[in-house]
N, C-alpha and C positions, 0 to 999 in steps of 0.2 A: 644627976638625972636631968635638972634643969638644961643645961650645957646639952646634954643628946638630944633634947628634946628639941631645944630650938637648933641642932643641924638639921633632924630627921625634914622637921618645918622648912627650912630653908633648900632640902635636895627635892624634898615633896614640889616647893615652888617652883623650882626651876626646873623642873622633869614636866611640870604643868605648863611652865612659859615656853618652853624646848617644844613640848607639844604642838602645843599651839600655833607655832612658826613655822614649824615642819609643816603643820595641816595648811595652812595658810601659802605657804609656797607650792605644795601639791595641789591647790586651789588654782595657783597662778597657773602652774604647766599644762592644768584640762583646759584653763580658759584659753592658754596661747593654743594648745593644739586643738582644742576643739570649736574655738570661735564661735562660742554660742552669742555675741554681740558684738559692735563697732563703738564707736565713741560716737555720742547722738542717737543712740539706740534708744528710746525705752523702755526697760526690761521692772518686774518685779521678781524677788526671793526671798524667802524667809518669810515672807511680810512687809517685804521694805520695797518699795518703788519710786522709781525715779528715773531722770536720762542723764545716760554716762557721759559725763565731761574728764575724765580721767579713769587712767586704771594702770598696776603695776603688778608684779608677781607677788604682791603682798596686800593688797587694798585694792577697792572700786570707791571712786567716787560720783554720785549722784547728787543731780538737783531733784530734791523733794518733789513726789507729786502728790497730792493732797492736803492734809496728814486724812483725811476722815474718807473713809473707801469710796462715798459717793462724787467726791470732788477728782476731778482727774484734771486738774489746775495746774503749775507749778506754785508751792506753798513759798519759794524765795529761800530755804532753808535747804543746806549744802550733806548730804547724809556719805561719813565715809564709810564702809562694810569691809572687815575682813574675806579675803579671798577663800578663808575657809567655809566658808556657806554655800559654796557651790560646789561642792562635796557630797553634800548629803541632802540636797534641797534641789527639787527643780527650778531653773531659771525660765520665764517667760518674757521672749523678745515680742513688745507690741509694735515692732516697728519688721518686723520679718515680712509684711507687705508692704512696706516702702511709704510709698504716699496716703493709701488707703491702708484703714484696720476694718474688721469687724468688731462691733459693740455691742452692750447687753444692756438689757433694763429689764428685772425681775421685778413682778408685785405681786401682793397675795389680792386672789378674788372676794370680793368680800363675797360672807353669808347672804344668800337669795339673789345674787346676781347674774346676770346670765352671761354663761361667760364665754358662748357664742359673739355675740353683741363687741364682750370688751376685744374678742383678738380683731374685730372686723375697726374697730376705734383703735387698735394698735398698728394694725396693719394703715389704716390708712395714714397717721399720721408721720409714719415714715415714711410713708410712699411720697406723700409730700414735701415732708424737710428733704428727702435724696431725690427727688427725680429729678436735680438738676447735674448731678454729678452719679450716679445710679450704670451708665453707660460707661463712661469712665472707670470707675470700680471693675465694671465686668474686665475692662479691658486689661485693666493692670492685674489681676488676680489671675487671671488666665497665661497672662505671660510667665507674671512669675510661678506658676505650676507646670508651666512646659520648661521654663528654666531650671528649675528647682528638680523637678523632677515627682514634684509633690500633688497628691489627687485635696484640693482644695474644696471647701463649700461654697456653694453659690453665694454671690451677693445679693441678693432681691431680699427684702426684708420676712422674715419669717414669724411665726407664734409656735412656740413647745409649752406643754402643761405639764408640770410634775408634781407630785405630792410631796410635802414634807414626815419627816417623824410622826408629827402632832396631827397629821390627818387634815392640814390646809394644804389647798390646791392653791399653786401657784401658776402666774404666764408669764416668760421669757419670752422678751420681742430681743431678737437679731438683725444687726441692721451694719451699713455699710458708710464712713465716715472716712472722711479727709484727715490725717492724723494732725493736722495744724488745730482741727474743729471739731475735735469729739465734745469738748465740752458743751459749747453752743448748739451743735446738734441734739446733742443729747437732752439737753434741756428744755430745747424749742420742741424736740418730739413728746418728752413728757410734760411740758404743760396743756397739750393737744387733747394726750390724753387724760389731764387730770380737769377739762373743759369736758369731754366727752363723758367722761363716767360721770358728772355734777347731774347734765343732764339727763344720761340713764339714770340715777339713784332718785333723785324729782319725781321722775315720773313713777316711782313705787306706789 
């Protein structure tokens, strides 16, 4: 009994590892044929994010961005991903507009705040970190949507409010970044507004 037991084990593993190689190589064939990225891309899946410095019909390799979702850094830490995650997972290329991305910064409103006030403090402080490259943006977004063939969103920075579960209203600022400087941007926009709301809240 022993003896069956550890073949059954032993064909169980490698029906399992068989698997896996197979899924992992049909990974590779969507990626060759369907080129959802280049080498230099920045792409996230699964959860994992990073820009591709390599890739095979078997593996992608990535340099780390992050590790913590607010950091869109490179962390210096090399992440390699079976090719079978792109399978069953969407892949998101942040480099699919080239030089420019659009970016996000969610915050929740605080209780009695007016949050008129906060999108006019979100809005402006984008308008400020971009309105030196904000023209540029338009231009490259528009090209590559007449190239692509793709109906794109505008670049001008925006505000959306959505509710969560829990019945907190949130506002998404969208906004237009040089892909070299999401980070700095994105930080020099949120300290603007986290300057702005100090002084809305003071004044309660």
């Amino acid at each position: 009994i022993s003896r069956h037991f550890n073949a059954v084990s032993v064909a169980a593993a490698i029906a399992i590892s068989t698997k896996e190689v197979i899924q992992c190589f049909l990974g590779g064939f969507y990626k060759a044929s369907a080129r959802p990225f280049e080498l230099g891309d920045r792409i996230e899946v699964a959860g994992y994010r990073g820009e591709v410095i390599d890739h095979n019909f078997v593996s992608t390799t990535m340099l780390e961005i992050g590790p913590a979702r607010e950091n869109l850094g490179l962390s210096g830490r090399q992440i390699v991903i079976p090719n079978s995650l792109f399978l069953g997972n969407a892949i998101y290329n942040q480099s699919l507009q080239q030089r420019y991305v659009l970016q996000s910064i969610r915050l929740t409103v605080y209780p009695q705040e007016d949050w008129k006030k906060l999108e006019v403090a979100m809005i402006e402080a984008a308008n400020h970190e971009c309105e030196s490259f904000l023209e540029p943006a338009r231009h490259s977004m528009a090209r590559l949507s007449q190239h692509e063939g793709l109906d794109l969103p505008r670049v001008e920075p925006r505000v959306t409010f959505q509710y969560s579960d829990d019945g907190k209203l949130h506002a998404t600022l969208r906004f237009p970044t040089p892909l070299e400087s999401v980070s700095r941007v994105e930080q020099a926009i949120l300290r603007s507004i986290i300057v702005a709301r100090g002084e809305v809240r003071s004044s309660y």
